[in-house]
N, C-alpha and C positions, 0 to 999 in steps of 0.2 A: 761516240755516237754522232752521226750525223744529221743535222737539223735542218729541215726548210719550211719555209711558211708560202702561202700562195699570197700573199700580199706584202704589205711593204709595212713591215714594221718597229723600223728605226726607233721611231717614238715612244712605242710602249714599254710597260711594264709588263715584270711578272707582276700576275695577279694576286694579291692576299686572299683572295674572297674564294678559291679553291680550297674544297678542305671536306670531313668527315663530318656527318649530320644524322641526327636523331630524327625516326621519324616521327610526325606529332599526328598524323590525321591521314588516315585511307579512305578515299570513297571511289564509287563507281564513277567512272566518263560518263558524261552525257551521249548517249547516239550513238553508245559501240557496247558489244558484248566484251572485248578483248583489254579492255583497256580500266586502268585506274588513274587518279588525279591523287599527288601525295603531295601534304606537307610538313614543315620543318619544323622543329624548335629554334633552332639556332640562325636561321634565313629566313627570310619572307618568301621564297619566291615559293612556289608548284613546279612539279614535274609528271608529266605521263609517262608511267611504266604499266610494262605488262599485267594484264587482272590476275589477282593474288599470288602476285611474284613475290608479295612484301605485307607486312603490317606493322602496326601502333610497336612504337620503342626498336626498331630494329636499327641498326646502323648502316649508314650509305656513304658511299662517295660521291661529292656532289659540285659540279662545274657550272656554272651558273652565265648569262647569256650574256654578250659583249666581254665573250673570252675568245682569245685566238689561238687555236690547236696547231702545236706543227703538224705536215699534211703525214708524217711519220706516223702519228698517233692515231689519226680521225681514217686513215686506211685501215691501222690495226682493228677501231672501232667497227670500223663497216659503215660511217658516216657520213665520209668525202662530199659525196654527192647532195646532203641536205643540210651540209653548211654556205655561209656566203663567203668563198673564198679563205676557208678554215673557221668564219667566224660564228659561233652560237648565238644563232636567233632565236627572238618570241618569236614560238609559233599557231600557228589555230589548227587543229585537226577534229574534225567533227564537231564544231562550236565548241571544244574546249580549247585553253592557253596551256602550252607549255612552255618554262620559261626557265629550260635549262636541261645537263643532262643529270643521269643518275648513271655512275658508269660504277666497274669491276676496278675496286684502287689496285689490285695487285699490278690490273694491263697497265694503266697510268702513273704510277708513281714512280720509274722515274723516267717520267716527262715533266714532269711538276713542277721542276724549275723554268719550265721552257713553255709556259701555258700563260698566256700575257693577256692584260687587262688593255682593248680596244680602248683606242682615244681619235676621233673625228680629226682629220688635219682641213685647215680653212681653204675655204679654195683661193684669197689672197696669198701670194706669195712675203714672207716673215724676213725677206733679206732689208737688210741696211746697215747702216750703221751705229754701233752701240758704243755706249759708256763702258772705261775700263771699271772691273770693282773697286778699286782706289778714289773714283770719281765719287763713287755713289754713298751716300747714307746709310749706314747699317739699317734702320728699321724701315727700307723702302721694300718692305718684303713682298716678295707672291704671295698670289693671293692660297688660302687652304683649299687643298682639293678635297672638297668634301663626300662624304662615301652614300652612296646609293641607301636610303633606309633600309630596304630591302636584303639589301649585304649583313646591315649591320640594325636589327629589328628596335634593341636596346639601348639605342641612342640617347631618349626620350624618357621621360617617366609619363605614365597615364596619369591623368589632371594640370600635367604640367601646360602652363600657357606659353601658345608660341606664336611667333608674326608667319606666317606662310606669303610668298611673291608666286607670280608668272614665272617661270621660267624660261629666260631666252635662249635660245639658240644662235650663239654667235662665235666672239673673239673678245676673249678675260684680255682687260684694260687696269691701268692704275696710272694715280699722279698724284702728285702731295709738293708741296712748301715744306722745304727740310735742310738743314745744314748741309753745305760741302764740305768732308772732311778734311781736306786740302786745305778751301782758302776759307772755313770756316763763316761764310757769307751763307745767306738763305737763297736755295737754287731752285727752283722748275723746275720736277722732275716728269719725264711719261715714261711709260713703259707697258711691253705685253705681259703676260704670264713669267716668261722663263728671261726676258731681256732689256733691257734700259734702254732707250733710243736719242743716239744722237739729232738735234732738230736738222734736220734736213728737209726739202721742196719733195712734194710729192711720198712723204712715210703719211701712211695711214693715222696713225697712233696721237701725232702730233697736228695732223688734219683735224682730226677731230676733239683732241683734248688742247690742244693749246688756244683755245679761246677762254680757256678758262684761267688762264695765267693770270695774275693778278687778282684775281676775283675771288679766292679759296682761302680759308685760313689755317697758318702757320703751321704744321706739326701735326697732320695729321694726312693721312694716306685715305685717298677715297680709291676703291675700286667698283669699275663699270663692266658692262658689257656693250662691246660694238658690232652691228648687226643691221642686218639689211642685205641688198642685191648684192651679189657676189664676193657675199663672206661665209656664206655655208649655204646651202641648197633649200632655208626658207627665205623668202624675201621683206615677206610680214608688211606686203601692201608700198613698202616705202620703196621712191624714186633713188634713195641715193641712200648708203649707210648712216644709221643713227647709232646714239650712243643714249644708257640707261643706266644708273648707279644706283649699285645697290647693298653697300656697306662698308664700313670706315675703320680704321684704329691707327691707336696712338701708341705708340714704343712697343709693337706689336703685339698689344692687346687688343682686340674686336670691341667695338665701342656700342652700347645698346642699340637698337631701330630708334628708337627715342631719342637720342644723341644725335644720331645719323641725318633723321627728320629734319630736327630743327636745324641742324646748318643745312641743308639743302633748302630750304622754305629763306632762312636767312640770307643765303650766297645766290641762291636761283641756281641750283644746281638739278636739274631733270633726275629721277631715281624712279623707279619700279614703284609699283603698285602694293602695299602690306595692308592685309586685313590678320586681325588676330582671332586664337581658338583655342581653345583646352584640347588638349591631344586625349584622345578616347582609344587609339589602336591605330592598325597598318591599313586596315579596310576603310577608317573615314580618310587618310591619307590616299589609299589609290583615288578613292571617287572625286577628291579635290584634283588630283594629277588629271583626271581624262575631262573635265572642265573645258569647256569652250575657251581658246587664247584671249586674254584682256586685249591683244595689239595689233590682231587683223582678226579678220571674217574669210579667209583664206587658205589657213590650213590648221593644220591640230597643235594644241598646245604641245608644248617638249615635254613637262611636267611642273612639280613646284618647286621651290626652296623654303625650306622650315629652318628657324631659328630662336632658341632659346629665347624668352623675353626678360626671362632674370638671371642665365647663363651664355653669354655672348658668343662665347668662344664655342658653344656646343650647337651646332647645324649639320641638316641632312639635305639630301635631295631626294624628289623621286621622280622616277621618268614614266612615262604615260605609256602604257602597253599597247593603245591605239597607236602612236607613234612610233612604236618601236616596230610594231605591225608593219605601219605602214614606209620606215624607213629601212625596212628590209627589202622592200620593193624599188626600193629610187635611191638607197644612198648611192656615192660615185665608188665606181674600183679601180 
């Protein structure tokens, strides 16, 4: 079977978050006779389908938004045309959101290996040069890609207390004070998401994280986000890239917001904004995502980051459906 995509998708993954879904909730659309708004047991998101195509407990197939269709499939669909370049947007259609599909799994399944989870590329270019893995420290890890709430609704327990941040839109950072395995001496390390960066004049990564060399303590890996003018299509009011940290660990375990705090308050290390809350559901989660941004007065927040306060290693994210809205209209292709 031959496969193509209308865009360029090196980078991605297959998607996990493709799959079979119960459904929990039929109502009518607002402002249409034709139309229903459905939801899921097992998803967070909505989708519009046809009026009384569907009811409570039926089984669906369900693809969900910042998925990339090869153009094989979204033809078969009859879709092509109201994707962005294969990709499933929120969409608004008569003041309702739809934020995803519901499709026939027999036509898709198998395409299902070939149905990829969209990831933003910076508009910096990521060339330079890198540490071989022999150089580097076993626990200099990337950082966890954490899964959309929404994907994944049961991340969380209700009543459970959690730190929630801004969410930036940028380029995932790290650097830590760590043994070289080699010469067994404590090294400065930086690094993006996926690579360790040799110091070089002019890399980003070390532009902005190597003022902090000396200043950090031993054994523990802070990860930032760097962000600003021409690193992703928000700017967030700033003349030149800034960098934001916003969580730590030690032997690759995630270290509390508590932990985190007090060495940044101790080192002067800049980090993100955490306010804490009892998690009640996915709905006081969206209204916190569509929030006016902590970090400019110029465009829409991305969304949040929730993180366990007495489970470290347990975080979500959720992106702002305003944003997704409106970065269907302006991302780059």
């Amino acid at each position: 079977m031959e496969i193509k995509y209308e865009r360029n998708i090196d980078h991605c993954e297959v998607s996990p978050y493709v799959k079979d879904v119960t459904i929990s909730k039929v109502k009518h659309a607002e402002n249409s006779d034709n139309l229903d708004l459905v939801s899921f047991h097992e998803t967070g998101w909505n989708a519009l389908v046809r009026r009384d195509s569907l009811k409570e407990s039926d089984k669906v197939f369900f693809i969900p938004p910042e998925s990339v269709l090869p153009l094989e499939l979204s033809d078969k669909l009859e879709i092509t045309k109201y994707l962005s370049k294969g990709k499933v947007r929120v969409t608004r259609l008569r003041g309702n959101r739809s934020e995803g599909l519901v499709v026939d799994k027999s036509t898709v399944e198998s395409y299902i290996p070939y149905i990829l989870k969209w990831e933003d590329l910076p508009s910096l270019s990521m060339k330079g040069q890198c540490l071989s893995p022999r150089e580097v420290n076993p626990y200099f890890d990337k950082f966890y890609k954490m899964p959309n709430i929404l994907n994944e609704p049961y991340t969380f327990e209700v009543g459970e207390r959690l730190w929630f941040s801004c969410k930036i839109h940028g380029m995932n950072s790290r650097m830590a004070y760590l043994p070289n395995p080699e010469t067994e001496e404590y090294q400065f390390y930086v690094g993006t998401h996926n690579t360790i960066r040799k110091e070089t004049e002019g890399d980003l990564w070390w532009k902005m994280l190597g003022k902090f060399r000396g200043g950090i303590p031993k054994d523990v890996v802070f990860y930032g986000e760097i962000f600003g003018p021409g690193i992703q299509h928000l700017h967030y009011d700033r003349g030149e890239p800034d960098v934001l940290f916003f969580n730590s660990a030690v032997g690759s375990n995630y270290r509390t917001v508590k932990e985190f705090l007090v060495d940044c308050i101790e080192y002067n290390i800049p980090c993100v904004n955490f306010h804490e809350i009892e998690f009640e559901g996915l709905e006081q989660v969206r209204q916190l995502a569509e929030l006016p941004s902590e970090y400019t007065s110029s465009h829409q927040r991305e969304g949040v980051v929730l993180i366990s306060k007495d489970r470290p290693n347990v975080m979500a994210k959720c992106i702002s459906t305003q944003y997704l809205l409106t970065k269907g209209r302006t991302e780059r292709h």
